[in-house]
C-alpha positions as CSV (number, residue, x, y, z in Angstrom):
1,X,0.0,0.0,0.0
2,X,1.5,3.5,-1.1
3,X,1.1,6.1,1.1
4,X,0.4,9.8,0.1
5,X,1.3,12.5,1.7
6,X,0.8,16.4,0.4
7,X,0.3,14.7,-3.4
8,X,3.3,12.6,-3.1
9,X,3.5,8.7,-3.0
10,X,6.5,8.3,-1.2
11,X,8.6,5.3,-1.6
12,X,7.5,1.8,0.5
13,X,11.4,0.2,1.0
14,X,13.1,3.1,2.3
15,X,12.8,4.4,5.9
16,X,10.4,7.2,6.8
17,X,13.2,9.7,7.8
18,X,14.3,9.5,4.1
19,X,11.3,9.2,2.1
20,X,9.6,12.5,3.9
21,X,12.6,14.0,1.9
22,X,11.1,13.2,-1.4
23,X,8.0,16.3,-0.2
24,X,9.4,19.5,-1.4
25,X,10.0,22.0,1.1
26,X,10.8,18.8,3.8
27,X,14.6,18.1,4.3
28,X,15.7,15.5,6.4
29,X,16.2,18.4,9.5
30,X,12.6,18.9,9.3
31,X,11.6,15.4,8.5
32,X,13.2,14.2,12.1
33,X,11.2,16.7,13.4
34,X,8.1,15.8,12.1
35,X,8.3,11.9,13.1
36,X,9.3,13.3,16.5
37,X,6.0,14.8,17.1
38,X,4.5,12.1,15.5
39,X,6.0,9.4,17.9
40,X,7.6,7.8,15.3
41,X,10.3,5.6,15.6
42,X,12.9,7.0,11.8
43,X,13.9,3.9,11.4
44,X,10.6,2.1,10.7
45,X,10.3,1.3,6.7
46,X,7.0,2.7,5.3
47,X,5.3,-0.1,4.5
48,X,5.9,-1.1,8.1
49,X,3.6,2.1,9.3
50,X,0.0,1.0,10.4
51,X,-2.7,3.7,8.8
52,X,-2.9,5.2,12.0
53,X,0.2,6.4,11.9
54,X,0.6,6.8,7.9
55,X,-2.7,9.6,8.7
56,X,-1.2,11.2,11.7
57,X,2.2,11.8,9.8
58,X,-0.2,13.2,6.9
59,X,-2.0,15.2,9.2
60,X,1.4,16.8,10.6
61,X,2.5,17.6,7.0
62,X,0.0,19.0,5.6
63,X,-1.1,20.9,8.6
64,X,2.2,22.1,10.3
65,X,4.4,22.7,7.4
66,X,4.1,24.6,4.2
67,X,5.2,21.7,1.4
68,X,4.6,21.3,-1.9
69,X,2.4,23.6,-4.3
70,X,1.4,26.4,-1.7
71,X,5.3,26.9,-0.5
72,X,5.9,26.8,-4.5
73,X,3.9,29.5,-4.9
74,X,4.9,31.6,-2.3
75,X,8.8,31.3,-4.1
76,X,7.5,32.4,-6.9
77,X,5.6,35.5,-5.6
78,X,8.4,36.4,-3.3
79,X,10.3,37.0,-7.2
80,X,7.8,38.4,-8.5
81,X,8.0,40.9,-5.8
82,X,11.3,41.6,-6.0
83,X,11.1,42.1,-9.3
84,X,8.0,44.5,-9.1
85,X,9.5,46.5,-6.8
86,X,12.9,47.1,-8.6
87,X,15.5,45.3,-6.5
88,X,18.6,44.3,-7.3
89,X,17.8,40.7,-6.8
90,X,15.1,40.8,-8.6
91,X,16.9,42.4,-11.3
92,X,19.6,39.7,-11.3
93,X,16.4,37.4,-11.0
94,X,14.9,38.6,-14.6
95,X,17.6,38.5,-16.2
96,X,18.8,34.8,-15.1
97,X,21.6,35.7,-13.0
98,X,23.2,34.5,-10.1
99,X,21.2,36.8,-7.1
100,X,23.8,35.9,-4.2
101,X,26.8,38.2,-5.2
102,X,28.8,35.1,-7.0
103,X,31.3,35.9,-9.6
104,X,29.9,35.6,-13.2
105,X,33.2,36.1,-15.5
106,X,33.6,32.2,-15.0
107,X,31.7,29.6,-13.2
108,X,28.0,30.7,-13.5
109,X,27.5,28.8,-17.2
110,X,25.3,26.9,-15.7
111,X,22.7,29.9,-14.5
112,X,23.1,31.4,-17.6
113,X,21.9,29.1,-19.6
114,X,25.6,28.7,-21.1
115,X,26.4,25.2,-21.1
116,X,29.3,23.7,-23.4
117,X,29.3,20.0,-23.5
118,X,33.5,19.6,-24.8
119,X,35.9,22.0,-24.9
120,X,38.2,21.6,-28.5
121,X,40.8,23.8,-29.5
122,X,39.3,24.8,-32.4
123,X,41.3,22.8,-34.8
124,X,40.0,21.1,-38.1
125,X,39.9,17.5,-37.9
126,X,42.1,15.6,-40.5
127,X,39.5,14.6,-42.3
128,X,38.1,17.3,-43.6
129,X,40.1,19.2,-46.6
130,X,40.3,22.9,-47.3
């Protein structure tokens, strides 16, 4: 039986401490917490949990903690803020840059969408002839 918790089947074989992981916005910091309160032992596998516990974990989640597509939202309005009201970060935000004051004359390829796959030297391969 597959439990779901916030819209998210998490995974049967692994222990609850790590599969509460696989909920965005739940880290395994917060996901000890959350099977503290719960009275749960993090070591118990999932399919191991009874349903009383699978809905009082559930009830924590969705109750306690901001996961999923509301804390999603809340990201994204947060940017959109920033960029409404003209910040730098929200600046650096629009126009795909790193916001955190890293360097961007090398090592931000990634953020910027500027990805090469090999690097060649640029010199023509012996088989083709000029």
């Amino acid at each position: 039986m597959a439990i779901r918790i916030a819209g998210v089947t998490i995974p049967n074989e692994k222990r609850v401490e790590i599969s509460l992981t696989y909920i965005f916005g739940i880290g395994k910091f917060k996901a000890n917490a959350i099977l503290k309160s719960a009275k749960i032992d993090p070591n118990t596998r999932v399919k191991d949990l009874n349903d009383e516990q699978a809905n009082r974990l559930r009830e924590i989640v969705e109750k306690q903690n901001k996961v999923e597509g509301e804390l999603k939202r809340d990201i994204s309005a947060n940017i959109k803020r920033l960029k409404e009201i003209g910040s730098y970060r929200g600046s650096r935000h629009a126009k795909s840059l790193p916001t955190r004051g890293q360097r961007t004359k090398t090592n931000s390829r990634t953020v910027r969408h500027n990805i090469r796959k090999t690097a060649t030297s640029g010199k023509k391969l012996a088989a083709e002839k000029t």
